[in-house]
C-alpha positions in Angstrom: 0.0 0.0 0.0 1.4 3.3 -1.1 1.1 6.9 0.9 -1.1 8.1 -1.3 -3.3 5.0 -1.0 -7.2 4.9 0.1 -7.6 5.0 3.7 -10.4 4.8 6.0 -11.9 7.5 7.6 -10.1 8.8 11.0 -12.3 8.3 13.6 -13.7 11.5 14.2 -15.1 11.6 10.6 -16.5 7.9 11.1 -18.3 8.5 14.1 -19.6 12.1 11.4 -20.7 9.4 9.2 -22.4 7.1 11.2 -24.5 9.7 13.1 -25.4 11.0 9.3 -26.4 7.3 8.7 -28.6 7.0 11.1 -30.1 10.1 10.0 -30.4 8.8 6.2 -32.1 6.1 7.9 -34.6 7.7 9.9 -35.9 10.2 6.6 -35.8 6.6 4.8 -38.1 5.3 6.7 -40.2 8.6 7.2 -40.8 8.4 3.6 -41.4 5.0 3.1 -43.7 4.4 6.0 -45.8 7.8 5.2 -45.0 9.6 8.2 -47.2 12.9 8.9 -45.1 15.9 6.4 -43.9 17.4 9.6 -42.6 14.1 10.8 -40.4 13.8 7.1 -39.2 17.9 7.2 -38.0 17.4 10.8 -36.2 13.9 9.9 -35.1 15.5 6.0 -33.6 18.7 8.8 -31.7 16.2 11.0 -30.3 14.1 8.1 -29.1 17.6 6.3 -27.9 19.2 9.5 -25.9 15.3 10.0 -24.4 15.9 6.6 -23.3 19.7 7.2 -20.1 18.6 9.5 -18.8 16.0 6.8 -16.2 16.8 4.1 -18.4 14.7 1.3 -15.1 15.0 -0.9 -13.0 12.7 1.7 -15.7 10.9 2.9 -16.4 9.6 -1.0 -13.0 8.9 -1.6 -11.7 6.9 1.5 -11.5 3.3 2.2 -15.1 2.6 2.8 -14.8 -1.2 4.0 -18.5 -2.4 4.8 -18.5 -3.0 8.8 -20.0 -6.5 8.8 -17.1 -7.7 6.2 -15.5 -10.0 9.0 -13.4 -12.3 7.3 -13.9 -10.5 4.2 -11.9 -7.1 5.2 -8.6 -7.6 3.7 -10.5 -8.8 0.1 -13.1 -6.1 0.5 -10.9 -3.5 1.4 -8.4 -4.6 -1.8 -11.4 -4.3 -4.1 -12.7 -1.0 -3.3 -8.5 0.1 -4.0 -9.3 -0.6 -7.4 -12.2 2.4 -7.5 -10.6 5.7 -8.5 -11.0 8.8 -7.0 -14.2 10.8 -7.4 -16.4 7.0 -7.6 -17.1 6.5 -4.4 -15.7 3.5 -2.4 -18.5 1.3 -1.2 -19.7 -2.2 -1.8 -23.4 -1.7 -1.7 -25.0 -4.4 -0.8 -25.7 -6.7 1.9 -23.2 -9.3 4.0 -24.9 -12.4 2.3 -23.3 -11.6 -1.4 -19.3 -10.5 -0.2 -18.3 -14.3 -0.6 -19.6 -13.6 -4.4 -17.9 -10.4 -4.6 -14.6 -11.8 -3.3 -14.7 -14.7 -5.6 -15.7 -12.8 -8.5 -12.7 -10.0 -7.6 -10.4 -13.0 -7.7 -11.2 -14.7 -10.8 -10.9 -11.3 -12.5 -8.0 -10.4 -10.9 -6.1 -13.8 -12.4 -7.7 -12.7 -16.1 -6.7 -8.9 -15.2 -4.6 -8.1 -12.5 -5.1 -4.0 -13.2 -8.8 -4.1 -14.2 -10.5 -0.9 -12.0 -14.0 -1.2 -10.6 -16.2 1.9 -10.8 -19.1 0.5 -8.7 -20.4 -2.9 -6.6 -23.7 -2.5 -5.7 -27.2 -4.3 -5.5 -30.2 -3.2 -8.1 -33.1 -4.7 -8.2 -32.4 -7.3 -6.1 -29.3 -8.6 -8.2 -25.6 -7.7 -7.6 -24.1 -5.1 -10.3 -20.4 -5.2 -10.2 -19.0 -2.2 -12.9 -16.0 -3.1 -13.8 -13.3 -2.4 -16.8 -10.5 -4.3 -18.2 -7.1 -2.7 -18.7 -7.4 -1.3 -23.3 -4.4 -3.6 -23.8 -6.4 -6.5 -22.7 -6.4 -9.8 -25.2 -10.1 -9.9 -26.9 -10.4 -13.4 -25.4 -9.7 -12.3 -22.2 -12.1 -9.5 -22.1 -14.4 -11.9 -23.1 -14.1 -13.9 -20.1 -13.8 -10.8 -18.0 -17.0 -9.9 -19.0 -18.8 -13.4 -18.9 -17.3 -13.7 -15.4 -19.1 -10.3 -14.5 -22.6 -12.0 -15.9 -21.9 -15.1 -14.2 -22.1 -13.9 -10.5 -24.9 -11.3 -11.2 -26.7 -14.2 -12.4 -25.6 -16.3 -9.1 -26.8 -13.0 -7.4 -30.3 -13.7 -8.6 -30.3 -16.9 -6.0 -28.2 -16.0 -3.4 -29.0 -14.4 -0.4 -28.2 -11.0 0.5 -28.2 -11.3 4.0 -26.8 -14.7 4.5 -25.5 -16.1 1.3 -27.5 -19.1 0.9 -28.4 -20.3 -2.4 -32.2 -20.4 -2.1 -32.5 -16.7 -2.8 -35.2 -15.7 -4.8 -36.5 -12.3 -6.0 -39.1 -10.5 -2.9 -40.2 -6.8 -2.3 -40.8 -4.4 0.1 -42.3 -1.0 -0.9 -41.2 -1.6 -4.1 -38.1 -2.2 -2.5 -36.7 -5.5 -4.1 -34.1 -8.0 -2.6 -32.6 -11.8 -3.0 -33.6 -13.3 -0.3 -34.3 -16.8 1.5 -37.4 -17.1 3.1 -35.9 -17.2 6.5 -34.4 -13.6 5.9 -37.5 -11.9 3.9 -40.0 -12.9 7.4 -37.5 -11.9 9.2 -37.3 -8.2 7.3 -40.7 -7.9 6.4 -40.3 -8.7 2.6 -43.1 -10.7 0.2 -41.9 -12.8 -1.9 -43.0 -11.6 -6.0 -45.3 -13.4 -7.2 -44.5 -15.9 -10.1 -43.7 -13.4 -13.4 -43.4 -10.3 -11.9 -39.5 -10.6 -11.3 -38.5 -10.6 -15.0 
């Protein structure tokens, strides 16, 4: 790791961006839950008054390592070096998909060992991992770069994105959408879809 390398935040800027957070959070759920307007204008005040006393530049570009990645630091924290400045360094998503992520980082790494990574997040309820190959990359090898991007967004579509097991499937929440296993949608309050309206 060079000098100039992503850090993480310094812990006065951390605890900054947790309180902010919990903010986010708290206007999140104001909205979604279709809390009286005063109730949303006081939590949208306390979320922008949160955000005030952070520098947005250096928050954005530090070492943003999610902090349930257990195990997973070291790898998580090596993949979000490959997002440049200005991107933002986050993985997105929940704990259930960092094996996939890890995994996926790894096989592209042995294809490309300099490919960058712009964003690694969940849509929809999938995984989206934007990622580019170095320009002097082989054809056939950006062909399997690629195909190894579309192979764990597909595994995505099964997996669990709170605990990584492979009976995932596609359920919503105020047209909020996530993979998850039955287990973990009860326990979050999510519906499953019903059959054709996840395509």
């Amino acid at each position: 790791m060079t000098e100039d390398s992503p850090q993480p935040l310094d812990s006065a800027s951390a605890a900054r961006w947790e309180a902010a957070q919990s903010a986010l959070r708290e206007l999140a759920n104001a909205v979604v839950e279709g809390s009286d307007p005063e109730t949303r204008q006081a939590a949208a005040e306390a979320a922008r008054q949160a955000l005030s006393g952070l520098d947005l530049d250096a928050l954005r570009d530090a070492l943003n390592v999610p902090e349930d990645a257990g195990d997973h630091y070291n790898a998580l924290a090596a993949i979000l070096r490959r997002i440049p400045d200005g991107w933002g360094r986050w993985i997105s998503c929940d704990a259930g998909w960092y094996s996939l992520i890890v995994d996926l980082d790894r096989d592209l790494a042995a294809i490309d060992p300099h490919y960058a990574l712009h964003q690694c997040k969940e849509k929809f309820g999938t995984l989206r991992f934007y990622a580019h190959a170095s320009e002097e990359l082989p054809d056939e090898a950006s062909r399997r770069f690629a195909e190894r991007i579309a192979a764990a967004e597909r595994a995505s579509a099964t997996t669990c994105e709170s605990c990584g097991t492979t009976t995932g499937s596609l359920h919503e929440r105020r047209d909020w959408f996530k993979t998850l296993c039955e287990s973990c949608a009860t326990e979050n309050g999510y519906r499953p879809l019903p059959s054709g309206d996840d395509s």
